[in-house]
C-alpha distance (Angstrom), angle and dihedral (degrees) to the residues before:
residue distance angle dihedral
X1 . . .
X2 4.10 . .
X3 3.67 95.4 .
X4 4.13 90.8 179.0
X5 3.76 114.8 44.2
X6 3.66 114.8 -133.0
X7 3.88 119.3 -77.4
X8 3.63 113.8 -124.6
X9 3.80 90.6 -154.8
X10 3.37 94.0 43.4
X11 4.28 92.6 62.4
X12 3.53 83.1 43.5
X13 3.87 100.1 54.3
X14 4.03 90.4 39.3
X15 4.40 89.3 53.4
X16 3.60 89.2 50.0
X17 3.97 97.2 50.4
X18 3.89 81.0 48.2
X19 3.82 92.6 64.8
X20 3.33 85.0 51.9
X21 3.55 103.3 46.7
X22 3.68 93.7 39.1
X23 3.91 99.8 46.2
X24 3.44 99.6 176.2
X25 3.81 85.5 71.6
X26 3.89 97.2 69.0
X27 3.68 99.0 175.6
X28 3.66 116.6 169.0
X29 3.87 122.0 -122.3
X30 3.77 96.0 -96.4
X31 3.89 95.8 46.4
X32 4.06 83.3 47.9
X33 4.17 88.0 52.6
X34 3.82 82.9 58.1
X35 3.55 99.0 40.9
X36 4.07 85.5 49.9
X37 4.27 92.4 51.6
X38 3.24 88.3 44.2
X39 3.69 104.0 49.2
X40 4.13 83.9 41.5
X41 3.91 94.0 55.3
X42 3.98 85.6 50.6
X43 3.37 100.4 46.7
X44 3.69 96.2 48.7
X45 3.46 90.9 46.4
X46 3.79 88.3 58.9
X47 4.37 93.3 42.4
X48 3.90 97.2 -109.0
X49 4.11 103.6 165.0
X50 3.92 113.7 -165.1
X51 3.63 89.5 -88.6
X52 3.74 100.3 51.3
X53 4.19 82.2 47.2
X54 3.52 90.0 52.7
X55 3.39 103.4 51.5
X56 3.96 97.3 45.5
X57 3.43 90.8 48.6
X58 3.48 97.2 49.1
X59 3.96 79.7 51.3
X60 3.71 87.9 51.2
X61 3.50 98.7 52.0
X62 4.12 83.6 47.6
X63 3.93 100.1 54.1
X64 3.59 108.2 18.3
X65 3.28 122.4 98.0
X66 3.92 102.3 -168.3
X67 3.75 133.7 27.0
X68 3.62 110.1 -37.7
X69 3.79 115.9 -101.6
X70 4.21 126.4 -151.3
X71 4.29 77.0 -116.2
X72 3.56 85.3 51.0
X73 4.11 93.4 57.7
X74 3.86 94.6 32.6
X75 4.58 86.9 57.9
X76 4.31 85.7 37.9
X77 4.21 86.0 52.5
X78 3.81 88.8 40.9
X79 3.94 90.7 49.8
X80 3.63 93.8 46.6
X81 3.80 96.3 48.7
X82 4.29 94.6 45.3
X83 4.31 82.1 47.7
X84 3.89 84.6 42.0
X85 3.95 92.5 49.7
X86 3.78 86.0 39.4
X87 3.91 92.4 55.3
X88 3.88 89.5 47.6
X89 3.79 94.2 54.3
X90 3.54 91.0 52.2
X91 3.53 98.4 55.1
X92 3.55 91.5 36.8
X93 4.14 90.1 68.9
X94 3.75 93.7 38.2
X95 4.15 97.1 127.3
X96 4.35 108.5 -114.4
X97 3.79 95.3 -113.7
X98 4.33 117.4 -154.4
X99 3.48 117.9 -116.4
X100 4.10 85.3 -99.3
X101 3.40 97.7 51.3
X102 3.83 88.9 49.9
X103 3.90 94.9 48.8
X104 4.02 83.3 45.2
X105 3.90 94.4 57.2
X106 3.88 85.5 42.9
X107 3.71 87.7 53.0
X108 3.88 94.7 48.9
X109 4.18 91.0 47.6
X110 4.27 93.7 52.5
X111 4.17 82.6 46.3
X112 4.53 82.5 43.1
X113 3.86 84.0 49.3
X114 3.49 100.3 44.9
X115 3.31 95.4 50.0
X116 3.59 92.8 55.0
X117 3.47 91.0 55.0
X118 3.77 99.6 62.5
């Protein structure tokens, strides 16, 4: 499923911009080395890839409103997947349209746009 394993560096880089970001934090650099090994055990342990990391902490650094916790990135990767499964679903009842239909509803949205225009 995780076709890219989980980039040390990459949960290292991410924790420090964190303490940055989230300034009331002020961890030094060797407390953010432990945060960072720690956060990397957990996350492998729970098969995060570098994309799945990304994108919660991207969420993270969204929604939170203190220093991210691993709870914090295990909700974000839990809100992405049910908005992810939610996207799918959508698309997968979308109705197959015929090439005429489609150049019909193209047809109605220029006459939509043009009349907006006026």
């Amino acid at each position: 499923m995780n076709s890219t394993r989980l980039d040390r560096n990459l949960v290292a880089r991410v924790v420090a911009t964190w303490n940055i970001r989230f300034r009331e934090a002020k961890y030094a650099p060797e407390q953010l080395d432990l945060i960072a090994r720690e956060y990397y055990e957990d996350l492998v342990e729970l098969n995060f890839s570098n994309a799945s990391f990304t994108r919660a902490a991207k969420h993270a650094r969204k929604h939170c409103r203190f220093f991210p916790k691993i709870a914090d990135l295990i909700d974000a990767r839990v809100v992405i997947g049910n908005m992810d499964a939610s996207n799918r679903a959508q698309i997968e009842h979308l109705p197959d349209l015929s090439e005429e239909q489609m150049e019909e509803n193209l047809k109605r949205v220029r006459q939509i746009i043009q009349n907006l225009e006026v």
